[in-house]
C-alpha positions as CSV (number, residue, x, y, z in Angstrom):
1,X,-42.3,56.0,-5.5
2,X,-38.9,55.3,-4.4
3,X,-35.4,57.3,-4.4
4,X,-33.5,56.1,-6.6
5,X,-30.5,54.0,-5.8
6,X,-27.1,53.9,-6.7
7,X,-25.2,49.9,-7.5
8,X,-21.7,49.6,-6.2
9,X,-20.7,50.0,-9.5
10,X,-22.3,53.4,-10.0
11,X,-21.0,54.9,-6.5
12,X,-17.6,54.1,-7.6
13,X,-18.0,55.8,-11.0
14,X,-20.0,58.9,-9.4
15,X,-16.9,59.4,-6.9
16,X,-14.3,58.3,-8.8
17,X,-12.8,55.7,-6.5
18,X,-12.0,52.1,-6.2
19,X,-14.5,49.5,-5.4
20,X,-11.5,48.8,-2.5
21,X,-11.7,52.4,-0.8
22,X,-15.8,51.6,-1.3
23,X,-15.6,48.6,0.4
24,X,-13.3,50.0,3.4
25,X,-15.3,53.0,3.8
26,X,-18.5,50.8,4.3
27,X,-16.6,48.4,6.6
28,X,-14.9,51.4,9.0
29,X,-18.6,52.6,9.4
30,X,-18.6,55.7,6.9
31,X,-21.1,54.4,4.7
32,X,-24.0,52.0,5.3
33,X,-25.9,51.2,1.9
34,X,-29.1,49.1,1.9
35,X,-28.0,45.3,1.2
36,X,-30.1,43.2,-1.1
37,X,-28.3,39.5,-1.2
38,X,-25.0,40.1,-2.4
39,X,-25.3,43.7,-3.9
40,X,-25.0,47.0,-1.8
41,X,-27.4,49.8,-2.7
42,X,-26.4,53.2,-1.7
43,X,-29.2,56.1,-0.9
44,X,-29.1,59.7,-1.2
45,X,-28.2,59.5,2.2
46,X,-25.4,57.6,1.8
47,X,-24.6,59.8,-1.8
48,X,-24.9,63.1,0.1
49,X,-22.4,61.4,2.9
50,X,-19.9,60.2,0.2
51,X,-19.9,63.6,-0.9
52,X,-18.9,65.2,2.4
53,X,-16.5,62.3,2.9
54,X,-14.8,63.2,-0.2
55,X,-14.6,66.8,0.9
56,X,-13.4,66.4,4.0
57,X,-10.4,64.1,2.3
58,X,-9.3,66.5,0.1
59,X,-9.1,69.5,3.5
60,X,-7.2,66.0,4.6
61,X,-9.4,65.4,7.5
62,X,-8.5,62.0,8.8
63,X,-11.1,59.1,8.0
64,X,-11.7,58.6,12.3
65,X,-12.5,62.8,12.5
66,X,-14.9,62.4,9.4
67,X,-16.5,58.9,10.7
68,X,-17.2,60.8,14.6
69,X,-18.3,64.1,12.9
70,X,-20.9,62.2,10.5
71,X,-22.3,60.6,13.9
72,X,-22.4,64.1,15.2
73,X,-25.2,64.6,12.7
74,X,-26.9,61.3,13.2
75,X,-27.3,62.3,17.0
76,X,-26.9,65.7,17.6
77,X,-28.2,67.4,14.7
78,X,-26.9,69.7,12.3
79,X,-25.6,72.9,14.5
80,X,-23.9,70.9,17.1
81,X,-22.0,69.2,13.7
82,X,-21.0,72.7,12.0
83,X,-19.6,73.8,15.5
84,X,-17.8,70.7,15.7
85,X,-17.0,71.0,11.6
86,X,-15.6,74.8,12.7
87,X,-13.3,73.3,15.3
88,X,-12.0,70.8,12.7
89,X,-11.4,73.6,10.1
90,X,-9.7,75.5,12.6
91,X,-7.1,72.8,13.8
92,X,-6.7,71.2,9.8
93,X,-6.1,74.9,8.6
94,X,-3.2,75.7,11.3
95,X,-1.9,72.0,10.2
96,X,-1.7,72.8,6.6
97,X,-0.3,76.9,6.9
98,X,2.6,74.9,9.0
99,X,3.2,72.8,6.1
100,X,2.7,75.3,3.7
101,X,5.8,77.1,5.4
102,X,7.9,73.8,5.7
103,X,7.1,73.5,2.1
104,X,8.5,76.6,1.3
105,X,11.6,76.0,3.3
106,X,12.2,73.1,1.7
107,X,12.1,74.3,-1.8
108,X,14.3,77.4,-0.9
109,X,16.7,74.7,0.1
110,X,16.3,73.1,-3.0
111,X,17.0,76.4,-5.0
112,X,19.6,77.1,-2.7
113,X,21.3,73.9,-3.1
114,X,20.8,73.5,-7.1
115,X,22.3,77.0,-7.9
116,X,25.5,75.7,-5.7
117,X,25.9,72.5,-7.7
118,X,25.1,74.6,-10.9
119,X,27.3,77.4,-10.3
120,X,29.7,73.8,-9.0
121,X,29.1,72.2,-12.9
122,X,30.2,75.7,-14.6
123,X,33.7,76.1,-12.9
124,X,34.7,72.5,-12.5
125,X,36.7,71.1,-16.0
126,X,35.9,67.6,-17.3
């Protein structure tokens, strides 16, 4: 008996993405789904890869870090992929505490700026 099989149609639906992003992911080398004429079949593999693509997206790991650390898998195996995934982790979570705090900046500025032209509004006459 064979795993089942996901269409194009059903991959897009599972990961809520466009048939566009699919297609990309597939041609940058993310994804490799079994190819029967015209329509693409994706495995568990390829489910289980979508689903760590997708993860990795929303840390905001770039597409070219998630396509070299998928290979790390495919030739390394899996602890010489977690090490590398630790390393990743580390640099994306310095990345996003910096923006966090630029973020934070930037609204105070916002406040700051808002309660001038408020405080502007109140004592200027039409």
């Amino acid at each position: 008996m064979s795993e089942p099989r996901l269409t194009f149609k059903e991959m897009c639906a599972r990961f809520e993405v466009t048939p566009r992003t699919l297609r990309y992911y597939e041609y940058i080398e993310l994804l490799q789904p079994e190819k029967e004429g015209r329509n693409r079949f994706y495995t568990p593999r390829e489910v289980a890869r979508m689903t760590l693509i997708m993860r990795g997206r929303r840390y905001g790991f770039a597409l070219e870090d998630l396509r070299q650390w998928l290979l790390i898998y495919e030739q390394h195996g899996t602890k010489p992929q977690m090490k590398t995934f630790v390393e990743m982790a580390d640099r994306q979570m310095i990345e996003l505490q910096r923006q966090r705090e630029e973020l934070a900046q930037v609204i105070e500025d916002l406040k700051n700026m808002r309660d001038l032209a408020e405080s502007l509004s109140a004592g200027a006459e039409d």
